[in-house]
C-alpha positions as CSV (number, residue, x, y, z in Angstrom):
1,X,48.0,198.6,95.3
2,X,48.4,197.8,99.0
3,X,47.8,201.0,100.9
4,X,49.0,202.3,104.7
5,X,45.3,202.0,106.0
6,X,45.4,198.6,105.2
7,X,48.8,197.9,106.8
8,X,47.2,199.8,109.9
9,X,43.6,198.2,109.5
10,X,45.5,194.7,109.6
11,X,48.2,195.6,112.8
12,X,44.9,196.3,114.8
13,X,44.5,192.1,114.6
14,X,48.0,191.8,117.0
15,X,47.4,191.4,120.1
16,X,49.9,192.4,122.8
17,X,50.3,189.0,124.9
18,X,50.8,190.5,128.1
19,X,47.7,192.9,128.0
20,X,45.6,191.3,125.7
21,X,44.7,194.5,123.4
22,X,45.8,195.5,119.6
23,X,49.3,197.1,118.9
24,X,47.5,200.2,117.4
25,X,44.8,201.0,120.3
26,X,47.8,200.6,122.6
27,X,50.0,203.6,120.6
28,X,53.0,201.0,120.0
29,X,52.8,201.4,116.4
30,X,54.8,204.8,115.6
31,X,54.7,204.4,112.3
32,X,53.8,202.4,108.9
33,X,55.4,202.8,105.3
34,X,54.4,201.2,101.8
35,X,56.4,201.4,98.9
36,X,55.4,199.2,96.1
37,X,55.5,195.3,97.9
38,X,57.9,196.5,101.0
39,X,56.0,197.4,104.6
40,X,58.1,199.4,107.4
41,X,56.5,199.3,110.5
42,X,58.0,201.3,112.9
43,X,56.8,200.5,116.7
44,X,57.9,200.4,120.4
45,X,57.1,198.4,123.4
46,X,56.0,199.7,126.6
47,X,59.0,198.9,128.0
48,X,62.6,198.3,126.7
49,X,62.9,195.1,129.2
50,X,59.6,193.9,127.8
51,X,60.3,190.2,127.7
52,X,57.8,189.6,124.6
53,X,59.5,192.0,122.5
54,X,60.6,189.3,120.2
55,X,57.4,187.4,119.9
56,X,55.4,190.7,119.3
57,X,57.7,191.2,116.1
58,X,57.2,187.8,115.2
59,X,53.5,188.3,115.3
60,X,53.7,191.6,113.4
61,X,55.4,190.0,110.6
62,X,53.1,187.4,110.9
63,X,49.9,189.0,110.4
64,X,51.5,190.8,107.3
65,X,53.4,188.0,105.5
66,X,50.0,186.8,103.8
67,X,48.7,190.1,103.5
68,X,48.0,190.3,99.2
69,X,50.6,192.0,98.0
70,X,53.3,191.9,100.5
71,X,56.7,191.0,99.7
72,X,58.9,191.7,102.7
73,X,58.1,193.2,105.6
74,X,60.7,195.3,108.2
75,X,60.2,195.7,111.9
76,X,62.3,198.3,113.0
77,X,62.0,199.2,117.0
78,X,62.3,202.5,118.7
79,X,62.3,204.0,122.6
80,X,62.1,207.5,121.3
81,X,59.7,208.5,122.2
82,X,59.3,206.5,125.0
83,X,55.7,205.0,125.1
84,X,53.4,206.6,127.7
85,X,50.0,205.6,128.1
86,X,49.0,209.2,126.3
87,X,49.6,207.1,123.1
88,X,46.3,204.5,124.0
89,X,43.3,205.2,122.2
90,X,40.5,206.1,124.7
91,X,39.0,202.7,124.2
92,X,41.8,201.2,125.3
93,X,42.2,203.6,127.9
94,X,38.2,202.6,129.2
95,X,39.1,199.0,128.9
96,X,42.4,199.1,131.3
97,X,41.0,202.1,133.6
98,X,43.3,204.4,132.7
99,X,42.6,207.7,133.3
């Protein structure tokens, strides 16, 4: 049975294009839900005019499509709450100098 920590263990292999770190150490994944084959990840971008919105999808669909056990997969996008670098892991945080 395909779990939410493996739906989360497997987002942390997309890479944002434009800064080069995972989905989840950036705090742009809101959100995961499993029921039976069906994944809902619910995510944001760190900014609505982000002009690799569509590719990130992509990518997150990507990564799951092959995942055992995985029958369809939904990407639904949200602004609220807006992402603010509060969201980053402190890793993440180190790696970009954020404070």
């Amino acid at each position: 049975m395909l779990t939410k920590e493996q739906v989360w263990e497997k987002l942390k292999k997309v890479k944002d294009p434009e800064i080069g770190l995972d989905i989840v150490s950036l705090g742009l994944v809101y959100g995961v839900a499993v029921e039976g084959g069906q994944v809902k990840v619910t995510m944001t971008l760190t900014s609505p005019m982000c002009p690799l919105g569509d590719s990130l999808v992509s990518d997150v669909k990507a990564s799951l499509k092959d995942f055992d056990g995985v029958s369809d997969t939904e990407v639904q996008m949200t602004f609220d709450p807006p992402w603010d670098t509060s969201r980053m892991s402190a890793d993440a945080k180190a790696e970009l100098g954020v404070a």
